[in-house]
C-alpha positions as CSV (number, residue, x, y, z in Angstrom):
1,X,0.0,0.0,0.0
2,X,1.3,3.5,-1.2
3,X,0.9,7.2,-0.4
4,X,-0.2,6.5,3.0
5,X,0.8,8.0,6.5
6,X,2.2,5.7,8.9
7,X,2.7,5.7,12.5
8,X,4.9,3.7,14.3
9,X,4.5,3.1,18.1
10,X,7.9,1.2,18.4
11,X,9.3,-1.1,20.8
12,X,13.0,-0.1,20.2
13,X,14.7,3.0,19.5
14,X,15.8,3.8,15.7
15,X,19.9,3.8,16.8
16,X,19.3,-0.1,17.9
17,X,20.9,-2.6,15.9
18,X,18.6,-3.6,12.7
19,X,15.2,-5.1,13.4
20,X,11.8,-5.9,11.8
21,X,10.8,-2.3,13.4
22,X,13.8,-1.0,10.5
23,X,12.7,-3.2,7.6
24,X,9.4,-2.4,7.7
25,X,9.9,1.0,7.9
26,X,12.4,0.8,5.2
27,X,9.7,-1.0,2.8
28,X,7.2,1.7,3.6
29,X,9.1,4.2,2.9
30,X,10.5,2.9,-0.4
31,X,7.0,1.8,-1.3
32,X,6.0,5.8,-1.6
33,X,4.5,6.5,1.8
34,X,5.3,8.5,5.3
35,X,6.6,7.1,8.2
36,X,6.3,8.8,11.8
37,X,8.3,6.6,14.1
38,X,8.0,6.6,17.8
39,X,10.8,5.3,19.6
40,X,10.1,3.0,22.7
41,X,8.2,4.4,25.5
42,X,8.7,1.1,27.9
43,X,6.6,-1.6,29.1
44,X,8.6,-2.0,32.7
45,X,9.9,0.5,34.9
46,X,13.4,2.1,34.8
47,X,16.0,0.4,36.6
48,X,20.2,1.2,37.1
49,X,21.0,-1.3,34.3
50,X,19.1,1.2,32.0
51,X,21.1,4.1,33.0
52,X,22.8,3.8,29.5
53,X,19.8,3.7,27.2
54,X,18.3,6.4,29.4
55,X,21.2,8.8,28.3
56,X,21.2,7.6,24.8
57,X,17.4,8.7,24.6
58,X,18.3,12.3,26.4
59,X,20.7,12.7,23.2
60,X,18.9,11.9,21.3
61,X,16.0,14.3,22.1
62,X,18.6,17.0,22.5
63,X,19.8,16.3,18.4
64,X,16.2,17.0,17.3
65,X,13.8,19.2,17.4
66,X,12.4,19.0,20.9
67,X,13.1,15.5,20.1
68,X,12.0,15.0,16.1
69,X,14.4,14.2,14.0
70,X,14.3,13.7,9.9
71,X,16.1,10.8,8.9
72,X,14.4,10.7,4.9
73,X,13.7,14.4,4.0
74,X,9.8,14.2,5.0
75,X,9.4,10.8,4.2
76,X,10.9,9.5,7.7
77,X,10.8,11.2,11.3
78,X,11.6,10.0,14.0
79,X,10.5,10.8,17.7
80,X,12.6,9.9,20.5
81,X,10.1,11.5,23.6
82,X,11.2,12.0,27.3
83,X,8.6,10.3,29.6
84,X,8.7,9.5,33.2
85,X,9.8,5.5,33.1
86,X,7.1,3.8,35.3
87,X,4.6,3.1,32.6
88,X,1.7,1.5,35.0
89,X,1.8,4.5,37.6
90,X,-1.5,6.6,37.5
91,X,0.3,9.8,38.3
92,X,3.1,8.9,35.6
93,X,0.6,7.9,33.1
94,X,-1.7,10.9,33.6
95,X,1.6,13.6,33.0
96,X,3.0,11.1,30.0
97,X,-0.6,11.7,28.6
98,X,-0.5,15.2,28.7
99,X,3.0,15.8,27.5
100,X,3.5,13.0,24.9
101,X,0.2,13.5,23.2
102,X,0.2,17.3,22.9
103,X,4.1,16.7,21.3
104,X,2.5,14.1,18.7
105,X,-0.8,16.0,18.2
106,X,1.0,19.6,17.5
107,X,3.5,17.7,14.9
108,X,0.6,15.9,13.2
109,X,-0.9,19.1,13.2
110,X,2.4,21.2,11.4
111,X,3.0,18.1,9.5
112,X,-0.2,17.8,7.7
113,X,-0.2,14.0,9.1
114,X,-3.7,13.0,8.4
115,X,-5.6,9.8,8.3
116,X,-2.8,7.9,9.6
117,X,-2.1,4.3,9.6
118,X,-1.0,3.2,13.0
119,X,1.0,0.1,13.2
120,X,2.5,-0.3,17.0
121,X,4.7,-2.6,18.7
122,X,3.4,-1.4,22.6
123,X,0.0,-2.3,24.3
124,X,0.4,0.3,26.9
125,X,-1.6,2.5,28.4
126,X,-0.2,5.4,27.3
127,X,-0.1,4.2,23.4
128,X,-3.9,3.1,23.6
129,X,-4.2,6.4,25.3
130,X,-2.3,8.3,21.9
131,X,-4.2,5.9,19.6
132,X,-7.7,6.8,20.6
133,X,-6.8,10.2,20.5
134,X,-5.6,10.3,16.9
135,X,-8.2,8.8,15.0
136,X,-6.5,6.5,12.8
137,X,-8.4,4.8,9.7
138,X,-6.5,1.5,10.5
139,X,-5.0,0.2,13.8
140,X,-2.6,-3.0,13.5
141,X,-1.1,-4.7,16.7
142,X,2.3,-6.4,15.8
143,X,3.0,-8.6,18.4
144,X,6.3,-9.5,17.8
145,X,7.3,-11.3,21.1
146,X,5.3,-12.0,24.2
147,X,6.4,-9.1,26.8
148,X,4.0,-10.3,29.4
149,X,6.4,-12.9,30.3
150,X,9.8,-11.1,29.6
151,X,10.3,-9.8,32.7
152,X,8.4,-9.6,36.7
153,X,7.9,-5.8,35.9
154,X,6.5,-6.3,32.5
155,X,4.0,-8.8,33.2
156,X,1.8,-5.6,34.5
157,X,1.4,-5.0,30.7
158,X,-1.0,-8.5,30.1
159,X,-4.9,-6.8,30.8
160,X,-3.5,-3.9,28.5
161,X,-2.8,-5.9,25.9
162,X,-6.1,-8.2,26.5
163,X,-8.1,-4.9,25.7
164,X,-5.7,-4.3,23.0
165,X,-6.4,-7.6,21.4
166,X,-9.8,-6.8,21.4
167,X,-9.9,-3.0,20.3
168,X,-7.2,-2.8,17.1
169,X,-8.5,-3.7,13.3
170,X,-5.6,-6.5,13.1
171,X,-3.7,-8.0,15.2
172,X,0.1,-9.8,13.7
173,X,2.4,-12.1,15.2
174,X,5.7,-13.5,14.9
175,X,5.1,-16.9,16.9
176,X,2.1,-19.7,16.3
177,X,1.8,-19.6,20.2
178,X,1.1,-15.6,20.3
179,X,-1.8,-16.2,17.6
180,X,-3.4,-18.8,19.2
181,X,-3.7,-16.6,22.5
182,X,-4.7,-13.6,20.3
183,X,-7.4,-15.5,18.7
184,X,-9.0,-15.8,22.3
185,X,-9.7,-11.9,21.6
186,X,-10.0,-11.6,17.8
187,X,-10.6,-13.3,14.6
188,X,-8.6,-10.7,13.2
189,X,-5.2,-12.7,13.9
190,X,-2.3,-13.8,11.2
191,X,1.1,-15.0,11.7
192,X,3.4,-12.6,10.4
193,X,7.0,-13.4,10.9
194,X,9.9,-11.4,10.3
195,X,11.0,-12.1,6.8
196,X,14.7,-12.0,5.2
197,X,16.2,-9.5,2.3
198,X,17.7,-11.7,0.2
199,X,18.4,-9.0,-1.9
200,X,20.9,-7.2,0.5
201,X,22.8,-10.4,0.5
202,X,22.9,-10.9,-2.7
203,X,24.5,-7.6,-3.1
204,X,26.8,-8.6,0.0
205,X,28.1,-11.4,-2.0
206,X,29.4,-9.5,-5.1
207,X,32.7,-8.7,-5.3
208,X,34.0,-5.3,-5.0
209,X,30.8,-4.3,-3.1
210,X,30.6,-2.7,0.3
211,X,28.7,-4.7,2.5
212,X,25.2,-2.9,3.6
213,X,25.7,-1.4,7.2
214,X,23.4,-3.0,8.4
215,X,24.5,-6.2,7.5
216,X,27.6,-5.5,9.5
């Protein structure tokens, strides 16, 4: 599908090493359409081990715009927000609504971003909360892995995505056993694993070519 908008609730951030979130932004974009990507807001709270990432993110924000940043011209921008870290926290979600949403909803606005296409990695609270208030003609769920279970601290997340399951257009996964507990919530479901590029290997394997940095 071409000449659409596209928004991207991600679960990484853009600098991570290359991912489905990359690819299928990468196929969008070369496929004619816009892409407003959203760099991971969390599903756990922060701890000391993410000290790192937490300072990669404030650089991030700082390179930008108030945190936007063009990567394609206009036909990739990318949003790395500040947040407070504790995603399930009523006073955290309630100032994360008020600041994240206004920052999306004024650059939508400037941007001419209509009639979006949302496509998100993250169940939260806060993203359902950015969804409803955007109006999308299509919401997809890719469920890539099952974050419920990666961690004590995530498992919060499983009656947000349950609702979730049950409120998005269509719901994708990457493993049989994610479909078969989506389908508990939707008939809407299809196995969607990541796929391969053949084509940057190809060109990887020629002689006298540089190999594709992400292949690196």
């Amino acid at each position: 599908v071409n000449n659409n908008n596209y928004i991207i609730f991600s679960s990484i951030d853009w600098s991570t090493h290359w991912q489905l979130h990359h690819q299928l932004v990468t196929s969008l974009v070369s496929a004619g359409n816009k892409v407003f990507f959203v760099e991971n807001t969390g599903i756990r709270s922060i701890n000391i081990e993410d000290i790192g990432r937490l300072r990669e993110r404030i650089s991030s924000w700082k390179k930008g715009i108030h945190g936007f940043s063009s990567i394609d011209g206009e036909k990739l921008t990318v949003y790395s927000p500040l947040i407070l870290p504790f995603p399930y926290s009523k006073i955290s979600i309630f100032f994360n609504k008020k600041i994240f949403n206004l920052y999306i909803l004024r650059w939508i606005q400037a941007s001419n971003f209509s009639n979006p296409i949302i496509i998100s990695f993250l169940p939260t609270p806060l993203i359902q909360s950015t969804i409803n208030s955007l109006n999308p003609k299509l919401t997809i769920y890719y469920c890539a892995n099952n974050m419920a279970e990666s961690s004590t601290s995530a498992s919060r997340i499983r009656p947000y995505e349950d609702l979730f399951f049950k409120n998005v257009d269509i719901i994708f996964t990457a493993a049989h056993v994610i479909q078969e507990y989506a389908r508990r919530f939707s008939e809407k479901v299809f196995y969607f694993p990541p796929g391969i590029d053949f084509n940057k290997f190809e060109i990887a394997s020629k002689d006298n070519k540089d190999i594709p940095n992400d292949l690196k």
